[in-house]
Structures are given as structure tokens and as C-alpha cells.
PyMOL commands that place a pseudoatom at each C-alpha (Angstrom):
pseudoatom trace, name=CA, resn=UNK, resi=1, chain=A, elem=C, hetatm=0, pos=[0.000, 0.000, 0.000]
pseudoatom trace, name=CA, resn=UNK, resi=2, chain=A, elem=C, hetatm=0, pos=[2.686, 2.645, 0.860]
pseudoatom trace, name=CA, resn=UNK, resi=3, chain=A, elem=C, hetatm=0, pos=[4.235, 2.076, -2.593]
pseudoatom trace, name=CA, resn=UNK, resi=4, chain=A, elem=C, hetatm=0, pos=[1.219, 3.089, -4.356]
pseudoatom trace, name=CA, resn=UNK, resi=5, chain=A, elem=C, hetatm=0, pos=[0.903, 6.055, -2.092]
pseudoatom trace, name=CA, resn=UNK, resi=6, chain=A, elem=C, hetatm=0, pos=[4.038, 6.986, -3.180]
pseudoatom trace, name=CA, resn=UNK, resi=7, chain=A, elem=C, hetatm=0, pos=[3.497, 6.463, -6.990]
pseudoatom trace, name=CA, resn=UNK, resi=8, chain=A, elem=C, hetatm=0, pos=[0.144, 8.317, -6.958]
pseudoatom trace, name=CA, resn=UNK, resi=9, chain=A, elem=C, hetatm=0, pos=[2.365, 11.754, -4.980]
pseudoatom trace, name=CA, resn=UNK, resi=10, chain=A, elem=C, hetatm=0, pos=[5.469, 11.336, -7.939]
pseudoatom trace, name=CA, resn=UNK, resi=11, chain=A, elem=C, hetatm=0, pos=[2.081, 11.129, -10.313]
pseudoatom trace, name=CA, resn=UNK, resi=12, chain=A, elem=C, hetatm=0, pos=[0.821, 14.451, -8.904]
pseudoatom trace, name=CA, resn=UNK, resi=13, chain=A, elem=C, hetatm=0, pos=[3.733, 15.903, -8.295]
pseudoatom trace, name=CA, resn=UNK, resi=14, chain=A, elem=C, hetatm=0, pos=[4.779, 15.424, -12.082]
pseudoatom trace, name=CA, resn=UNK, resi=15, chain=A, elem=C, hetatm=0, pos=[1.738, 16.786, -13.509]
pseudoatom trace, name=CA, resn=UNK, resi=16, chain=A, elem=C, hetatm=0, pos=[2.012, 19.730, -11.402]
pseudoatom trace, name=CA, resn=UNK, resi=17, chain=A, elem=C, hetatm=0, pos=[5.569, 20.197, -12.205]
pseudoatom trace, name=CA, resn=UNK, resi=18, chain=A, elem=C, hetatm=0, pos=[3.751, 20.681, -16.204]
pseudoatom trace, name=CA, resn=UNK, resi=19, chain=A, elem=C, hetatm=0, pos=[1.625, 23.435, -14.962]
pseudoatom trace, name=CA, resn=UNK, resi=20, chain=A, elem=C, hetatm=0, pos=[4.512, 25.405, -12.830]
pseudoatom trace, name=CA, resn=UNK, resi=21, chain=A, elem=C, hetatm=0, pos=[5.584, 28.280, -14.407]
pseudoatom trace, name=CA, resn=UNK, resi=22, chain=A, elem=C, hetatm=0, pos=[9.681, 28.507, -14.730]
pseudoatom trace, name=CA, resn=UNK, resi=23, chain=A, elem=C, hetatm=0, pos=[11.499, 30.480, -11.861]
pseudoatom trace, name=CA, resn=UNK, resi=24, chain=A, elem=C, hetatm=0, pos=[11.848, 33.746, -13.220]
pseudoatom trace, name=CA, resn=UNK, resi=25, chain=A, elem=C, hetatm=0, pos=[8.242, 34.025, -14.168]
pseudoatom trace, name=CA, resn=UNK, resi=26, chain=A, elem=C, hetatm=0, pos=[6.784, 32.935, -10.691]
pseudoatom trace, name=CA, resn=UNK, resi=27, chain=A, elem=C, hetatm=0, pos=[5.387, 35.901, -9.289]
pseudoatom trace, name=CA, resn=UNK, resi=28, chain=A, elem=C, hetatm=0, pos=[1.596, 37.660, -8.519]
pseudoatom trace, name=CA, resn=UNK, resi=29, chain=A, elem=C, hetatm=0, pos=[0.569, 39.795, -11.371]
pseudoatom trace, name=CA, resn=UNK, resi=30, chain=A, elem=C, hetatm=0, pos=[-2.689, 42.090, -11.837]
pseudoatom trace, name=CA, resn=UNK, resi=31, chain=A, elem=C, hetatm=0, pos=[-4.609, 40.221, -13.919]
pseudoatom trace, name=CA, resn=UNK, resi=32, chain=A, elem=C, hetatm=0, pos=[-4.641, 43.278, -16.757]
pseudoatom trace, name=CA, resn=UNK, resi=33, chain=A, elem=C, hetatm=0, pos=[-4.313, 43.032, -20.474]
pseudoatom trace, name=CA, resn=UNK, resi=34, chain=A, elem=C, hetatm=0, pos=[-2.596, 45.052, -22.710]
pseudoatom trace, name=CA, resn=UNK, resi=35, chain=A, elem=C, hetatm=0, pos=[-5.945, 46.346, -23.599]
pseudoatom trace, name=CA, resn=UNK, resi=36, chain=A, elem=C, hetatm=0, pos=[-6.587, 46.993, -20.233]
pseudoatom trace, name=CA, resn=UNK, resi=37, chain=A, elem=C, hetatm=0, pos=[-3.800, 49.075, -19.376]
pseudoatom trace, name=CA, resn=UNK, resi=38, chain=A, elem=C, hetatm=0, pos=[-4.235, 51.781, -22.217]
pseudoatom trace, name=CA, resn=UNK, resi=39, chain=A, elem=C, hetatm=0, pos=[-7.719, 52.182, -21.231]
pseudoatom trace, name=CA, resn=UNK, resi=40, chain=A, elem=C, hetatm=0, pos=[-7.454, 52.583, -17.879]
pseudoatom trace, name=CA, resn=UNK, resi=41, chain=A, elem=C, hetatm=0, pos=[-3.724, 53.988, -17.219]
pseudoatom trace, name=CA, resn=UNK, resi=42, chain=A, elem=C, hetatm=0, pos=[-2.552, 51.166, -14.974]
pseudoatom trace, name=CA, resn=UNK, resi=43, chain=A, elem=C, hetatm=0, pos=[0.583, 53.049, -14.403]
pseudoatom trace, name=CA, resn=UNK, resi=44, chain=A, elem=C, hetatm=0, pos=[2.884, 51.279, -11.906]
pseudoatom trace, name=CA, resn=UNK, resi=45, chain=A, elem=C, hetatm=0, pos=[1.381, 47.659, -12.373]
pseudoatom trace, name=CA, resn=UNK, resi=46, chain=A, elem=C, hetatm=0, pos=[3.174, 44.225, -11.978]
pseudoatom trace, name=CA, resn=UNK, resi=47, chain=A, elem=C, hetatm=0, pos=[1.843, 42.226, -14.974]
pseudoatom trace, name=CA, resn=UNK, resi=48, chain=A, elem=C, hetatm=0, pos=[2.837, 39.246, -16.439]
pseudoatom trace, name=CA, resn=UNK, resi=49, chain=A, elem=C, hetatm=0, pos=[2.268, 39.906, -20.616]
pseudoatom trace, name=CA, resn=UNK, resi=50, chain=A, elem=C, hetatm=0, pos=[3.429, 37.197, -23.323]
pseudoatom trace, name=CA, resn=UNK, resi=51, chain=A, elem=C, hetatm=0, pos=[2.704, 36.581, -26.519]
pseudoatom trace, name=CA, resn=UNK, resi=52, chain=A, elem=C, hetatm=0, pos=[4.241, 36.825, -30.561]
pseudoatom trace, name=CA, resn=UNK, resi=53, chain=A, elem=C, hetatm=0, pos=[7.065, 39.138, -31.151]
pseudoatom trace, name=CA, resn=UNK, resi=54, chain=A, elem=C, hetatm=0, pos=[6.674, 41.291, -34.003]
pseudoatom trace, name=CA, resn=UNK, resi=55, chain=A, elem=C, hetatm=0, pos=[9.245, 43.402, -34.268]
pseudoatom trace, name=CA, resn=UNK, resi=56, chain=A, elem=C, hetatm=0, pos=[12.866, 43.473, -31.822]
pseudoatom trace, name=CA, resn=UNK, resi=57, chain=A, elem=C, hetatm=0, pos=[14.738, 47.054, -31.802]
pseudoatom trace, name=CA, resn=UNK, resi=58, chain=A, elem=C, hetatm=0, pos=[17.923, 47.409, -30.173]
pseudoatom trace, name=CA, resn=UNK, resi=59, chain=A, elem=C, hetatm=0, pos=[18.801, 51.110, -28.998]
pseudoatom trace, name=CA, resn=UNK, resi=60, chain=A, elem=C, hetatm=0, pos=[21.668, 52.012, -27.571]
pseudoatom trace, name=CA, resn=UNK, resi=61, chain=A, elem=C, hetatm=0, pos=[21.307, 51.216, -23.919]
pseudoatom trace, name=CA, resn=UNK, resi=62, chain=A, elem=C, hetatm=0, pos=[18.023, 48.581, -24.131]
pseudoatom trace, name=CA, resn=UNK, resi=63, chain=A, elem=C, hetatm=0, pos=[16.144, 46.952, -26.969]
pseudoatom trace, name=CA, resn=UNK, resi=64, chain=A, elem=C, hetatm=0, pos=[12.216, 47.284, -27.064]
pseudoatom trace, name=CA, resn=UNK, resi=65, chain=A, elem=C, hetatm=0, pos=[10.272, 44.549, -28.385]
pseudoatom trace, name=CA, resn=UNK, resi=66, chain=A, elem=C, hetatm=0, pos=[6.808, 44.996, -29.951]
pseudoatom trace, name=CA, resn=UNK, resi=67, chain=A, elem=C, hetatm=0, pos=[4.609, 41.896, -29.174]
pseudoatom trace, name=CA, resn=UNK, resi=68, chain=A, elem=C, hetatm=0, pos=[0.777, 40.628, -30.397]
pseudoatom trace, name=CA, resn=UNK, resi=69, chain=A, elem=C, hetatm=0, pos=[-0.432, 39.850, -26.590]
pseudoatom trace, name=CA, resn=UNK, resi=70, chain=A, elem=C, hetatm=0, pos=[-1.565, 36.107, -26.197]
pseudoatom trace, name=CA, resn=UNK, resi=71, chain=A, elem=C, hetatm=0, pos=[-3.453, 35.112, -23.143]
pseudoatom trace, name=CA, resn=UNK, resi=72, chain=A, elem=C, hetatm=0, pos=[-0.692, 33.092, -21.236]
pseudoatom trace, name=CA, resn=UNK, resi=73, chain=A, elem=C, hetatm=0, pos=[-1.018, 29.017, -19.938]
pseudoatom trace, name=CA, resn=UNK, resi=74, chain=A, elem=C, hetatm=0, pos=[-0.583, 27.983, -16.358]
pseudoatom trace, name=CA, resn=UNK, resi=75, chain=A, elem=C, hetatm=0, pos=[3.157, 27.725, -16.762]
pseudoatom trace, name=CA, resn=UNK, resi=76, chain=A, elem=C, hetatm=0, pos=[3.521, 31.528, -18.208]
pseudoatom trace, name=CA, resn=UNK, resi=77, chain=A, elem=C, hetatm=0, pos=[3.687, 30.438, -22.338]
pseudoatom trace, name=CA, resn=UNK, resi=78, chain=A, elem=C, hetatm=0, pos=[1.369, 31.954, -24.955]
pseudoatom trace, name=CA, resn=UNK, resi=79, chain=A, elem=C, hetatm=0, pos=[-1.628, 29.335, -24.761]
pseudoatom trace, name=CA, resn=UNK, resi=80, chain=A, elem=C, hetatm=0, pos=[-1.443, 27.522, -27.861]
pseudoatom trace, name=CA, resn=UNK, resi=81, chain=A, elem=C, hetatm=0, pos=[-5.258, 27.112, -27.933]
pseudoatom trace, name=CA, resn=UNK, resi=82, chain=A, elem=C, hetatm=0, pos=[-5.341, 31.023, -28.306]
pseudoatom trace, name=CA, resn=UNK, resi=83, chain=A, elem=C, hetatm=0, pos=[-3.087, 31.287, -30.889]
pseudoatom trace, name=CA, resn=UNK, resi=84, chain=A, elem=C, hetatm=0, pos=[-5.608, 33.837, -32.906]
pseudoatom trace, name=CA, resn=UNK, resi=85, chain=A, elem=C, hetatm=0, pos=[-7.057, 35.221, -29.602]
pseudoatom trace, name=CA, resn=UNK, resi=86, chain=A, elem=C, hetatm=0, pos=[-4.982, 38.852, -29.423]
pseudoatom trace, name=CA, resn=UNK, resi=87, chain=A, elem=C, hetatm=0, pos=[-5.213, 41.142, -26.623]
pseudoatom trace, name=CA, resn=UNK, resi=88, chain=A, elem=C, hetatm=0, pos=[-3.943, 43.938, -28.559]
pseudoatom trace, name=CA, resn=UNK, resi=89, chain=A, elem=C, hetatm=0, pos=[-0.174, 44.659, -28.889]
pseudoatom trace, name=CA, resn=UNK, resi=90, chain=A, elem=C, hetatm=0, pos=[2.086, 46.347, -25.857]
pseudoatom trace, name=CA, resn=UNK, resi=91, chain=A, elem=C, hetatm=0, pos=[5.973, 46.985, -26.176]
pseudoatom trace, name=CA, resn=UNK, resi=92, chain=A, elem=C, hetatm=0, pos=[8.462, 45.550, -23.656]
pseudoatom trace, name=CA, resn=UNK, resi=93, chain=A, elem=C, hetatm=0, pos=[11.898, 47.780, -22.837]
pseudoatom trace, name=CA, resn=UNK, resi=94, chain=A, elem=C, hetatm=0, pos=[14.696, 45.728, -21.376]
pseudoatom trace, name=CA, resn=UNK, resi=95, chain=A, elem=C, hetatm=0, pos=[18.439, 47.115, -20.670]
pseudoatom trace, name=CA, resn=UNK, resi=96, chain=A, elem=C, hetatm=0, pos=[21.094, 45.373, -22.477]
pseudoatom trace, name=CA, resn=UNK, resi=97, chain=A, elem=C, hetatm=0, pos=[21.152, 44.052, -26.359]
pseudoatom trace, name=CA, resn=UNK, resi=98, chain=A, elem=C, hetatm=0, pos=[19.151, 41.720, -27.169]
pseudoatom trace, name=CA, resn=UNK, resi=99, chain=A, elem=C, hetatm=0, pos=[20.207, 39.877, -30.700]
pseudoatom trace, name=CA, resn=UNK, resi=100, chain=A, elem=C, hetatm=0, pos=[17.071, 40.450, -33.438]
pseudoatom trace, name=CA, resn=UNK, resi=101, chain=A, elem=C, hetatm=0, pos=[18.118, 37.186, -35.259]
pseudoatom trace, name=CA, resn=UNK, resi=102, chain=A, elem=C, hetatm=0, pos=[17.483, 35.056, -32.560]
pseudoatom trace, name=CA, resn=UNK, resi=103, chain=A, elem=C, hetatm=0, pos=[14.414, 37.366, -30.937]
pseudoatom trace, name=CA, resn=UNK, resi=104, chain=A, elem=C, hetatm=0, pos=[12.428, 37.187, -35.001]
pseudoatom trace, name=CA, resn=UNK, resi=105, chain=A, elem=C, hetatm=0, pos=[9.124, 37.222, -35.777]
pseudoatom trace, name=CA, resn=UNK, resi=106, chain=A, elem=C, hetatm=0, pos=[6.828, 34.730, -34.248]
pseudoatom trace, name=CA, resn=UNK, resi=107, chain=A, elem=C, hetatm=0, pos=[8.763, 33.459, -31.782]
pseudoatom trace, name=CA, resn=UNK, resi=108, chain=A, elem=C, hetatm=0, pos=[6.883, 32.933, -28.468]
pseudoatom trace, name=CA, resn=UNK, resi=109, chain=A, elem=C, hetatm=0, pos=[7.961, 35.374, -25.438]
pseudoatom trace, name=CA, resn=UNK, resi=110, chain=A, elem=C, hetatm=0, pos=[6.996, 36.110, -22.053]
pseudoatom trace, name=CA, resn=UNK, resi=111, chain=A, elem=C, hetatm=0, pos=[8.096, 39.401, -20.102]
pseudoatom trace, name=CA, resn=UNK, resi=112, chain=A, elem=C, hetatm=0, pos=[7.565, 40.217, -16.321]
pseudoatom trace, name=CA, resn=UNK, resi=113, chain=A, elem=C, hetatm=0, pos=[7.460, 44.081, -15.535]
pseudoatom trace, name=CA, resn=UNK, resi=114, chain=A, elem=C, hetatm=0, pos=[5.986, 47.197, -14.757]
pseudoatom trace, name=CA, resn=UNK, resi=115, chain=A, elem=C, hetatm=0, pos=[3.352, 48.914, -16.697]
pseudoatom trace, name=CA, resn=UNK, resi=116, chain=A, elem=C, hetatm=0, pos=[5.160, 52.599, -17.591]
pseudoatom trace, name=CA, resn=UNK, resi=117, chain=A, elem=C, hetatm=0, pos=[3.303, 54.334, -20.222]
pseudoatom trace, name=CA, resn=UNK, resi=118, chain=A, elem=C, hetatm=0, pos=[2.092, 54.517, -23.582]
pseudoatom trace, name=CA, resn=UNK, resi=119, chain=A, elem=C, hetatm=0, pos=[3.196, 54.885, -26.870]
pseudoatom trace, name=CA, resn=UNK, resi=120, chain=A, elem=C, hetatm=0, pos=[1.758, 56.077, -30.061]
pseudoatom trace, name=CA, resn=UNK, resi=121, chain=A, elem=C, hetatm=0, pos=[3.064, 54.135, -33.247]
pseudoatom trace, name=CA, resn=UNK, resi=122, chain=A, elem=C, hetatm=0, pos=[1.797, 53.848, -36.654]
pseudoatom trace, name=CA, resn=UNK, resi=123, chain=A, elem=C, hetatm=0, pos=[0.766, 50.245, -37.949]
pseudoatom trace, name=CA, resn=UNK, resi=124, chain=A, elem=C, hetatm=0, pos=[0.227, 50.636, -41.810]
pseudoatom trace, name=CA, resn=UNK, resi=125, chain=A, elem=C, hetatm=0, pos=[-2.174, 53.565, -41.938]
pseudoatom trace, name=CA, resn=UNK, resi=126, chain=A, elem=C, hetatm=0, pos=[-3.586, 53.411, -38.554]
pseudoatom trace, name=CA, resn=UNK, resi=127, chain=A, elem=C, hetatm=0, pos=[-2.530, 54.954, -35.218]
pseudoatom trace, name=CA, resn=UNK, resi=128, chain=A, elem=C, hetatm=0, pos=[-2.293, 53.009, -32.825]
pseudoatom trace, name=CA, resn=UNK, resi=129, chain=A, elem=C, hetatm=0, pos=[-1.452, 53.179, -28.385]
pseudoatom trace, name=CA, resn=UNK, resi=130, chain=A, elem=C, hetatm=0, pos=[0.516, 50.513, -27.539]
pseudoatom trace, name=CA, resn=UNK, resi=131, chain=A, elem=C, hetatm=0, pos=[1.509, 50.240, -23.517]
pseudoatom trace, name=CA, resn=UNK, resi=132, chain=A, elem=C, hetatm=0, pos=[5.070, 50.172, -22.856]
pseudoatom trace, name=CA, resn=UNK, resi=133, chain=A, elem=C, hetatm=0, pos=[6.279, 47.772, -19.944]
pseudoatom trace, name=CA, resn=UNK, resi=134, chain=A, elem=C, hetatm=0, pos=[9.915, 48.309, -18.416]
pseudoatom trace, name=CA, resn=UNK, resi=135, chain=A, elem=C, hetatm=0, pos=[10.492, 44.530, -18.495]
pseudoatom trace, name=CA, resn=UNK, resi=136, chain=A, elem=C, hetatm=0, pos=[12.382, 42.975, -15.695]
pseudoatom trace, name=CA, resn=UNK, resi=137, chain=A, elem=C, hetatm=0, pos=[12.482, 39.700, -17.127]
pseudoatom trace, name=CA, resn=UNK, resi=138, chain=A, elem=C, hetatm=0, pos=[12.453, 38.150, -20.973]
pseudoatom trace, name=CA, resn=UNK, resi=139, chain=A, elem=C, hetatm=0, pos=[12.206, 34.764, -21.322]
pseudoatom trace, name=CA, resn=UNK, resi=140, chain=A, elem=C, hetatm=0, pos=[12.072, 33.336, -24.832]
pseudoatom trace, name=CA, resn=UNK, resi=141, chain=A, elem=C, hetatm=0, pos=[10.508, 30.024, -25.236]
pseudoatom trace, name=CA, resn=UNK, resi=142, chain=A, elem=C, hetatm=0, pos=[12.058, 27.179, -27.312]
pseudoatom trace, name=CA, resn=UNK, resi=143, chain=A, elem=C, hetatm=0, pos=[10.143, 26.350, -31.046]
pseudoatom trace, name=CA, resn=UNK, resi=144, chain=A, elem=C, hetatm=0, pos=[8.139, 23.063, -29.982]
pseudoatom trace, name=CA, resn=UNK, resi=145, chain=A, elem=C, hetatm=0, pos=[8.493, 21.364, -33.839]
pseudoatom trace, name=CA, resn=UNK, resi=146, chain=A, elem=C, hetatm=0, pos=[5.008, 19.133, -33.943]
pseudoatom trace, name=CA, resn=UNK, resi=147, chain=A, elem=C, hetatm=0, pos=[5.584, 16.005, -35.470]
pseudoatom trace, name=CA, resn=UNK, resi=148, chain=A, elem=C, hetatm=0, pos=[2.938, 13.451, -36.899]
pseudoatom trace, name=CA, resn=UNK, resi=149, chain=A, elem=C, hetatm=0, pos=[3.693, 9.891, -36.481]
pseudoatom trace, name=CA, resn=UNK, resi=150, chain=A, elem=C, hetatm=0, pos=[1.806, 7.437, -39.456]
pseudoatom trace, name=CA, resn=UNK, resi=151, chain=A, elem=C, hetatm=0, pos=[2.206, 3.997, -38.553]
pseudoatom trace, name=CA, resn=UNK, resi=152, chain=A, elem=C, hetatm=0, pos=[2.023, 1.641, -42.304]
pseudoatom trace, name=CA, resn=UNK, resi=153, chain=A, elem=C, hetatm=0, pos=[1.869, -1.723, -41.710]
pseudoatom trace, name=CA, resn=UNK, resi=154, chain=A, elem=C, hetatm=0, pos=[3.188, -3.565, -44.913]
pseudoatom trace, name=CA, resn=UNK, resi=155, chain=A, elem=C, hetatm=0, pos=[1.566, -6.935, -44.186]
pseudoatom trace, name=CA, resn=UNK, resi=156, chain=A, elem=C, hetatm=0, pos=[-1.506, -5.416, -43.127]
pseudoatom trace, name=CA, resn=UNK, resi=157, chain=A, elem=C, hetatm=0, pos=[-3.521, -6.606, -40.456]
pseudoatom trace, name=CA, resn=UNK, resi=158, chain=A, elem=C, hetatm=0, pos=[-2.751, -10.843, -40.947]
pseudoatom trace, name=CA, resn=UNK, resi=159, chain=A, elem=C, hetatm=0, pos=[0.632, -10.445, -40.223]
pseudoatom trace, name=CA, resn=UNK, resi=160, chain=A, elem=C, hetatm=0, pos=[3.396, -11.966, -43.006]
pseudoatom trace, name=CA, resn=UNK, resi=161, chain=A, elem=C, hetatm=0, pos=[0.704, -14.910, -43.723]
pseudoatom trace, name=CA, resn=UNK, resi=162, chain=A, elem=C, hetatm=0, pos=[-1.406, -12.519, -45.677]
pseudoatom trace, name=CA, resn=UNK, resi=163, chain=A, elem=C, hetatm=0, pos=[-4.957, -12.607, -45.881]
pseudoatom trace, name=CA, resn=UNK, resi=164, chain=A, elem=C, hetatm=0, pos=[-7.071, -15.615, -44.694]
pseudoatom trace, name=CA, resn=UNK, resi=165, chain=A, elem=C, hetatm=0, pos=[-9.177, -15.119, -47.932]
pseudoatom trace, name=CA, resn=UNK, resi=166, chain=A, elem=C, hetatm=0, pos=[-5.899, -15.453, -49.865]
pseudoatom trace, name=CA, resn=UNK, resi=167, chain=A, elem=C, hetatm=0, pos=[-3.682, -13.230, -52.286]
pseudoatom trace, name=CA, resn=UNK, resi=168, chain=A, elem=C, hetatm=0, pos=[-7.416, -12.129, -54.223]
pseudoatom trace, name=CA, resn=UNK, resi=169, chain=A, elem=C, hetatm=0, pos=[-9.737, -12.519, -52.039]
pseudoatom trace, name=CA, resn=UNK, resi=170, chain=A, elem=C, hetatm=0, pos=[-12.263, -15.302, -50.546]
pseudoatom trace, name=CA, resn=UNK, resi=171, chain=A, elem=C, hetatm=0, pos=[-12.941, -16.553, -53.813]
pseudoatom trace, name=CA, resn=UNK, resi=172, chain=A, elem=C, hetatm=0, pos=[-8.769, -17.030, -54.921]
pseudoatom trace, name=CA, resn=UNK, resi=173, chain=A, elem=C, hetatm=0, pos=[-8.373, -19.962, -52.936]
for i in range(1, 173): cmd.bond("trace and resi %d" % i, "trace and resi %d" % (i + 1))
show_as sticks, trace
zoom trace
């Protein structure tokens, strides 16, 4: 009895190991969108905002990255299921130089910081208020690569004997 005890807490403790955000993106947040915080000035706020880089711009002491917000999973990743859910765009400031060919397009980021103002760009024709977060942390998540797995059985379901019915059918024996 005690070793199933023990095999049911690894069993829990593994599958909440899955939902555990990594260290540096433990924290409490205010549950505010990007959305959020240009409508209501959230100035100040601890938020926890991930999502699809679009753009990475190194200046000379930081680089600012401009992001489409993504609602995040338990562990702190842009929820796969919400791929074409946006929650508007912010930008994220961090100190330091931060390499545009590795931070492209697409790739998948979460950033822990402080709401600190707004911005005004231009996105084609449009004008647009993005917030702007001094980000404490970035934390770029690896490319998960799906791969589909087709099994093809060349003997088919009879094994290397073939089919009971032989080579043409029931009628070729």
C-alpha cells in the first residue's frame, strides 16, 4: 500500500511540475491586459504579458520589443489554444542588447514588468497606443516542432501470412 501512495504523490507531483511556471516568471501579477492598461492607465502595475514578437529594436542602452499579446497558460507560455485570440499589442523595454536574429518574428515570449506608459506608433495607416512595460524579465521560449507519427503496416492486419481469404480474395483460394 505505501508504494502506491508513493506512486500516486510522484504522479501528482509530475503533472504539477507541467503546470509550474519557470522560476523567473513565478510571481503575482494584476490580472490586466494590454488592452486593459491603455484604457485605464494602470501606471505602476506588476503584470505578467506574453505573446508573438513582431518586431525586436535594439537602442543604444536597451532593446524594445513589440509583441501581439496572447493570453498566457498555467506555466507563463502563450496558450497555444489562443493562438488567434490577441489582446492587442504592448511593447516591452529591457536594458542590455538583445540579438534580433534570434528574438524574429513569431517566436513565443513572455516578459515580467511594470506597466510605464504609452506609446503612439503607426501600424500601416492606422494609429495606434501601444503600452510600454519596463520589463524585468524576458524569457524566450524554445520552437516546440510538432511532429505526426503514421504507422504503415506492410503486411496489413494478418501479419506476413497474408490474408485468410488469400492473395485475391475469398474466392482465390
Amino acid at each position: 500500500m505505501p508504494f502506491r501512495i508513493a506512486i500516486a504523490a510522484s504522479a501528482i507531483a509530475l503533472l504539477g511540475a507541467c503546470a509550474t511556471a519557470p522560476q523567473p516568471l513565478q510571481g503575482a501579477f494584476l490580472p490586466l491586459t494590454p488592452e486593459q492598461a491603455v484604457a485605464g492607465q494602470q501606471l505602476g502595475a506588476s503584470v505578467r504579458w506574453g505573446g508573438r514578437i513582431v518586431q525586436t529594436t535594439p537602442g543604444p542602452d536597451s532593446t524594445c520589443f513589440q509583441v501581439v499579446s496572447i493570453p498566457l497558460d498555467a506555466s507563463g507560455r502563450p496558450a497555444s489554444s489562443s493562438r488567434d485570440v490577441a489582446q492587442g499589442r504592448f511593447l516591452a523595454c529591457r536594458s542590455g542588447f538583445y540579438d534580433p536574429a534570434v528574438f524574429t518574428p513569431g517566436r513565443e515570449v513572455t516578459f515580467v514588468g511594470r506597466v510605464q506608459d504609452t506609446e503612439k506608433v503607426k501600424i500601416g495607416e492606422y494609429d495606434y497606443t501601444l503600452p510600454r512595460m519596463a520589463a524585468d524579465v524576458v524569457y524566450l521560449w524554445p520552437v516546440v516542432n510538432e511532429v505526426r507519427v503514421i504507422h504503415s503496416d506492410p503486411w496489413g492486419p494478418w501479419g506476413p501470412w497474408g490474408s485468410p481469404w488469400g492473395r485475391w480474395g475469398w474466392w482465390g483460394w
